[in-house]
N, C-alpha and C positions, 0 to 999 in steps of 0.2 A: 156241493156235489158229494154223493156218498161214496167212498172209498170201497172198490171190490176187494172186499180180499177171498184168497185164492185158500186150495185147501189140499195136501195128501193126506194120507192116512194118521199120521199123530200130529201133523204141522196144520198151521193158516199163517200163511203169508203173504204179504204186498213188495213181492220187488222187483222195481217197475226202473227199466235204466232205457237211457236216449245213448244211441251209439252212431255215431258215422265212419263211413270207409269208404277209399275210394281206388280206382283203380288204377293199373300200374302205372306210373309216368303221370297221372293224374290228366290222363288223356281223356276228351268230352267225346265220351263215344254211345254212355246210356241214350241211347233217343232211337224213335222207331222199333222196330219189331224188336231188337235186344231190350230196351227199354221194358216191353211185356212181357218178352220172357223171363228176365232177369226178375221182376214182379212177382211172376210163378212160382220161380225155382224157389226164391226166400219165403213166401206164406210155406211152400211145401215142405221146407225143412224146418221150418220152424213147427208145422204140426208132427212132423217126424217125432221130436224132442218135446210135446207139450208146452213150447215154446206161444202166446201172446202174442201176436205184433198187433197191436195197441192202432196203432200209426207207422205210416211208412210215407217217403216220399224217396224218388230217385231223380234226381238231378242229373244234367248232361257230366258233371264230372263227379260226382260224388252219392252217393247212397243215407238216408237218414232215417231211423227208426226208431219209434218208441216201443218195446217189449214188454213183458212179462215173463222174467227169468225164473222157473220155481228153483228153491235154495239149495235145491242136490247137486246144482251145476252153477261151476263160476263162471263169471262170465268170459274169462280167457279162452276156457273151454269152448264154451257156444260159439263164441268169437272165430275160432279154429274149426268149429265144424261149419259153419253158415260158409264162409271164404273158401273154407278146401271144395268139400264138396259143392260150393255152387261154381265155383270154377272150374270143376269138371264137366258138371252139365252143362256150364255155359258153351264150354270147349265142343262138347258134343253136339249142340245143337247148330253151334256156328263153327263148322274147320275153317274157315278163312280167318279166324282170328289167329290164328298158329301163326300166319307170317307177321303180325303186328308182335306177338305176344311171347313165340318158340315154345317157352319148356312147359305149357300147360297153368301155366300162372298170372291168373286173370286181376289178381286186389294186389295192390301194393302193402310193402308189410306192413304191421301196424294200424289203430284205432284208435277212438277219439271215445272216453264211454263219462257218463256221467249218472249219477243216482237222481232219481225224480220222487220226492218229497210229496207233499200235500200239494203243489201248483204242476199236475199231472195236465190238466185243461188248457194252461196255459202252452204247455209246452208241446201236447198235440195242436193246438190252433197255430202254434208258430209251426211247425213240421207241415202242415196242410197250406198256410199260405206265402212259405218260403220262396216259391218259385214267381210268383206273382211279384212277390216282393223285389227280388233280383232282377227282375224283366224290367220293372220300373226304373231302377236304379240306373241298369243300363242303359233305358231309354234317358235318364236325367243324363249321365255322365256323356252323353254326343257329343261331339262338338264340333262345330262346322270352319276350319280353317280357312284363312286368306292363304290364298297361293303367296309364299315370298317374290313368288319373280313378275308378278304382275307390277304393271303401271299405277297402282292404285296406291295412294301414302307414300309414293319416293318422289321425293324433289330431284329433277334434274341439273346437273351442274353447267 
């Protein structure tokens, strides 16, 4: 696969990171209409900042995205502006988070980031079929109990 690289005015670079966050309390509340909007607000700030998002997926409790960070900005940075401000808009579009949330602060602190190498493919294909993957998982780990109080396997004395 041929590597894009990016370009400003005297630079070409490829820096390409996978970052997750999630929100505060690590509560599974992404789903339904915050789900799309939350979707929104990130492509749109990421074009704010000529920010990439490569890949994205958002999970009921957590957030995953592959970017393209150009090198004027570290990723702490970006990190700080994607959370603040989408927390704000999230605020605005949803007031009823206020009594789950109070002071306006949607993301728990802290991120998860990592650099993405040559196996960029791979790691967009895993971000695209993560959720699929989990649903599975949860589907395997069911498990159907015996009632302990039942008649069934106790010998009576």
């Amino acid at each position: 696969m041929a590597q894009k690289a990016y370009s400003l005015s005297r630079t070409k670079w490829m820096c390409k990171h996978r970052i997750v966050f999630t929100p505060k309390y690590r509560r599974k509340v992404i789903y339904n209409e915050l789900r799309k909007d939350i979707g929104e607000i990130l492509r749109k700030l990421c074009g704010y900042k000529g920010i990439e998002a490569i890949e994205g997926h958002l999970m009921p409790d957590h957030v995953h995205m592959l970017v393209a960070i150009p090198p004027k900005y570290s990723v702490s940075s970006v990190m700080g502006y994607l959370k603040g401000k989408s927390s704000l808009m999230i605020f605005d579009k949803h007031a009823n988070l206020k009594y789950k949330y109070g002071n306006r602060k949607f993301w728990a602190e802290g991120y998860y980031v990592s650099t993405v190498g040559l196996n960029e493919a791979t790691i967009a294909k895993y971000i695209r079929e993560q959720e699929a993957a989990d649903i599975a998982l949860d589907r395997l780990s069911v498990k159907e109990y015996e009632d302990p109080f039942s008649a069934k396997g106790h010998k009576k004395s």
